[in-house]
N, C-alpha and C positions, 0 to 999 in steps of 0.2 A: 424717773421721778416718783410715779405710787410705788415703785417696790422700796423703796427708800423712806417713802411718808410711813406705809406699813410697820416696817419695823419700826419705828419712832413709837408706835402706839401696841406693838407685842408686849410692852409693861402694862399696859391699862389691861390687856386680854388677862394675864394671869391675876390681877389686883384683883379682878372681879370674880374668876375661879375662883379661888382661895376665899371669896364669902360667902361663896355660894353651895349648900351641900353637896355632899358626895354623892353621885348614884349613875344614873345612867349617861351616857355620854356618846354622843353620835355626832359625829363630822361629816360637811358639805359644802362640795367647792363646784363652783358654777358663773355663768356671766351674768351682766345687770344689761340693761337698755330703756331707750325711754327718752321725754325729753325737758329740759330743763328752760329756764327764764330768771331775770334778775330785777329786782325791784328797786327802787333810789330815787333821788333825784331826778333824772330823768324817764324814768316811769315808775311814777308815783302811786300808780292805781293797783294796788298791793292783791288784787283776786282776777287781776285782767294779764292773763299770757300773751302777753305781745312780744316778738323778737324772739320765739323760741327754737331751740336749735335740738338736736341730738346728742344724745348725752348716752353714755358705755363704758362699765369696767367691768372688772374681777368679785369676785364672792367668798368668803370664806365663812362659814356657820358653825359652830360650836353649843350644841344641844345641852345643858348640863342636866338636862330632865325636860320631860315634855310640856312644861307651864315654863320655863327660861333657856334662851339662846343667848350667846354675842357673836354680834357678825363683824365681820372685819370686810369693809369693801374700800378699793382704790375704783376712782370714776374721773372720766375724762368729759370735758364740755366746753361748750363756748359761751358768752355772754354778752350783749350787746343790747346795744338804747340810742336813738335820736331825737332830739328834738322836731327834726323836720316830720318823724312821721306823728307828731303830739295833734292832737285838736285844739291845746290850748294856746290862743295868742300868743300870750306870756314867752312860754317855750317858744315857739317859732320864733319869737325875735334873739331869744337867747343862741339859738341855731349853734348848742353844743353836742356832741356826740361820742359813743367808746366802744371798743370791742375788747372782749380778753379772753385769752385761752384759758380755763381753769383745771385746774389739778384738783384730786380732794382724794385726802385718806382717811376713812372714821372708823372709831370703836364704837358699835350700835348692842346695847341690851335690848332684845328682846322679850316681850310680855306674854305671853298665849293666853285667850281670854278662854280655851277649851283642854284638855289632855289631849295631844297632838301626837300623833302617831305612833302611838303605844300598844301595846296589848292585851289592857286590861277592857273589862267593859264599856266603861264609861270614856275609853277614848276616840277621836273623830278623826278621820281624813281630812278635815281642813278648819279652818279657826280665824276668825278674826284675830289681829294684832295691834300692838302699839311701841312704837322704838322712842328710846331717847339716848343721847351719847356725847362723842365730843369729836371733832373732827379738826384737823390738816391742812390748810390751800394756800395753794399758788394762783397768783391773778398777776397779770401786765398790760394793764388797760394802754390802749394806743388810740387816737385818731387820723381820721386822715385830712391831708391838704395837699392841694394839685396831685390827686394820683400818688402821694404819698404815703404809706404809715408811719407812724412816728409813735416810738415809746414815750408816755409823759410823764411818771413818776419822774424819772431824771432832770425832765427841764423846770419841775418846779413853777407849774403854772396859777397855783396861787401863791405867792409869795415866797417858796419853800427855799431855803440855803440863801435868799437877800435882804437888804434890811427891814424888809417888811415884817421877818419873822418868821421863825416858823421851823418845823425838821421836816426833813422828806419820810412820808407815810409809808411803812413796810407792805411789802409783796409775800412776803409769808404771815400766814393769819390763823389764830384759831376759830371755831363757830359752835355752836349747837343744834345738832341738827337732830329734830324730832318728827315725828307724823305716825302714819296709818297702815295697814294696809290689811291684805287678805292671803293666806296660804292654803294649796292644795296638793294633795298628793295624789299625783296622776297614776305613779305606780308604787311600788316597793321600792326605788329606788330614785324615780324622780320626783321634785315636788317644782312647784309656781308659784310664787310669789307677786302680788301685785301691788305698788306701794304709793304711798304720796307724799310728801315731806317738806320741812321748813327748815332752812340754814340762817341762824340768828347769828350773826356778825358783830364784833366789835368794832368795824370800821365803818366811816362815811367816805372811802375812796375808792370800792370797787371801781366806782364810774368817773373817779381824777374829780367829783364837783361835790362842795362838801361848802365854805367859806363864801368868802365875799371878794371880789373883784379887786386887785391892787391895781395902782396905775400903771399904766402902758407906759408909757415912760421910763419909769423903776426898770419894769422888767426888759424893755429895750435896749436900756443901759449896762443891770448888772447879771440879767438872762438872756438874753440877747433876740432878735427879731422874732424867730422860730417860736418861742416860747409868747412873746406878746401877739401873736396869731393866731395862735392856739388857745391861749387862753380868755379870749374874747374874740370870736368867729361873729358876732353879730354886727349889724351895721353902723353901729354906734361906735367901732372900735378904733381906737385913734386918736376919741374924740377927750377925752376923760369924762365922760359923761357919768359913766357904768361906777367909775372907782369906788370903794367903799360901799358899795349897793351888794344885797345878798346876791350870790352865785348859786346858793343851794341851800339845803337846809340843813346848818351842822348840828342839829339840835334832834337830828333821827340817823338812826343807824340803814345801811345797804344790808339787802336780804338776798337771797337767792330762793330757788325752786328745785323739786327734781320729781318728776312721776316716771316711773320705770316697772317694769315686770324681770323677772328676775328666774332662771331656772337652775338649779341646782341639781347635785347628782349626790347621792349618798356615798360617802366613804364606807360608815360604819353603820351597822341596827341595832334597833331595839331589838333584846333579845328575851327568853324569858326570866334569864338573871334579873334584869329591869322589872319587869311585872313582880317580881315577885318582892324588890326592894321598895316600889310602889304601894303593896298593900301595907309592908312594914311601916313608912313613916305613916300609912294612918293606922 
């Protein structure tokens, strides 16, 4: 699945080549790790890490000169949120919950706020950074019941494919994922990366809660039991009490997280070809 997202995004890799001058050019391939959290409707408190998991992929860096990079990284994780473990009342009677595997493949440019790893004077073994870019994901939020998971894109637990309305919300997504981070070079050949970053989403269904409640009814009728269980877990269900009552807030998009350290190995170096195309463009 990331060596597939990958290539989806080797067009954006050379787009960005191609505007960016010629000169030196150094490649590194290395793992990520770290860990990751999702923010939504069900945790709502967008600077508080709760439910966070482990999170690991691939590296790919692409130096085109020592002030810009593009990194190409596929990363694997998990995401999850419940109501039960919420403080707030509210949440607890809603008693909705999700987990998902995610996939993510991005095209990340890199900023050097220093001349990183070069040979002229004015260059440093390590720099502050800033990425921004475009990224890839897969998500398949489930819940469970009796000891069960159950995938719920399919069952259409607000309304989705009955006459309520509605289409079922896709499982492949684009995002923007931007942040922070710090790079050092331990050796000539290895450096460390440490990062922190934001996944801006276009969707409110990483976590299946996004709308307002249809009746149980409807969905017992033309989605069948499964699906009216699932999509009201609280104690009110049955009742048609909930119907038409928000379920979530479709008026804010799902975020994700990712802090990770990152080590990479040099392919290629700076040599003093480089240094010396360095003093040229000044």
């Amino acid at each position: 699945m990331v060596r597939s997202l990958l290539l989806l995004l080797l067009p954006v890799s050379i787009g960005i080549g191609a505007a960016l001058p010629a000169g030196a050019q150094v490649s590194e391939l290395g793992l990520t790790g770290g860990v990751s959290y999702y923010i939504g409707d069900i945790n709502p408190y967008r600077h508080y890490p709760r439910n966070t998991h482990l999170a690991g992929g691939l590296v790919y860096r692409y130096n085109f000169d020592q002030r810009y990079a593009l990194r190409l990284q596929g990363l694997y994780t998990r995401l999850e949120a419940y109501d039960s473990d919420s403080p707030d009342s509210l949440q607890l009677l809603r008693n909705l919950g999700f987990r998902t595997v995610l996939f993510e493949a991005s095209a990340l440019l890199e900023i050097n706020f220093f001349k990183y790893r070069g040979l002229t004077k004015d260059s440093r073994n390590w720099t502050p950074f800033v990425f921004a870019g475009l990224a890839y994901y897969h998500i398949n939020p489930q819940n469970r019941l009796d000891d069960t998971w159950y995938d719920l894109q399919p069952l259409g637990t607000e309304g989705q494919g009955t006459s309520a309305g509605g289409d079922a919300y896709k499982l492949n997504q684009f995002c923007i994922p931007f942040g922070a981070g710090f790079k050092f070079a331990v050796t000539k050949k290895v450096d460390i990366q440490l990062e922190w970053g934001l996944r801006r989403t276009y969707t409110d269904y990483i976590d299946d809660v996004s709308g307002t409640y249809v009746s149980n009814a409807t969905l017992v009728e033309e989605a069948g039991p499964l699906t009216a269980l699932l999509a009201d877990p609280s104690v009110l269900r049955g009742t048609e009490v909930n119907t038409g009552r928000a379920r979530g807030d479709a008026q804010t998009r799902d975020w994700y997280q990712y802090t990770g350290l990152s080590i990479t190995f040099l392919l290629t170096r700076f040599t003093e070809c480089d240094a010396i195309w360095d003093r040229m463009k000044r």
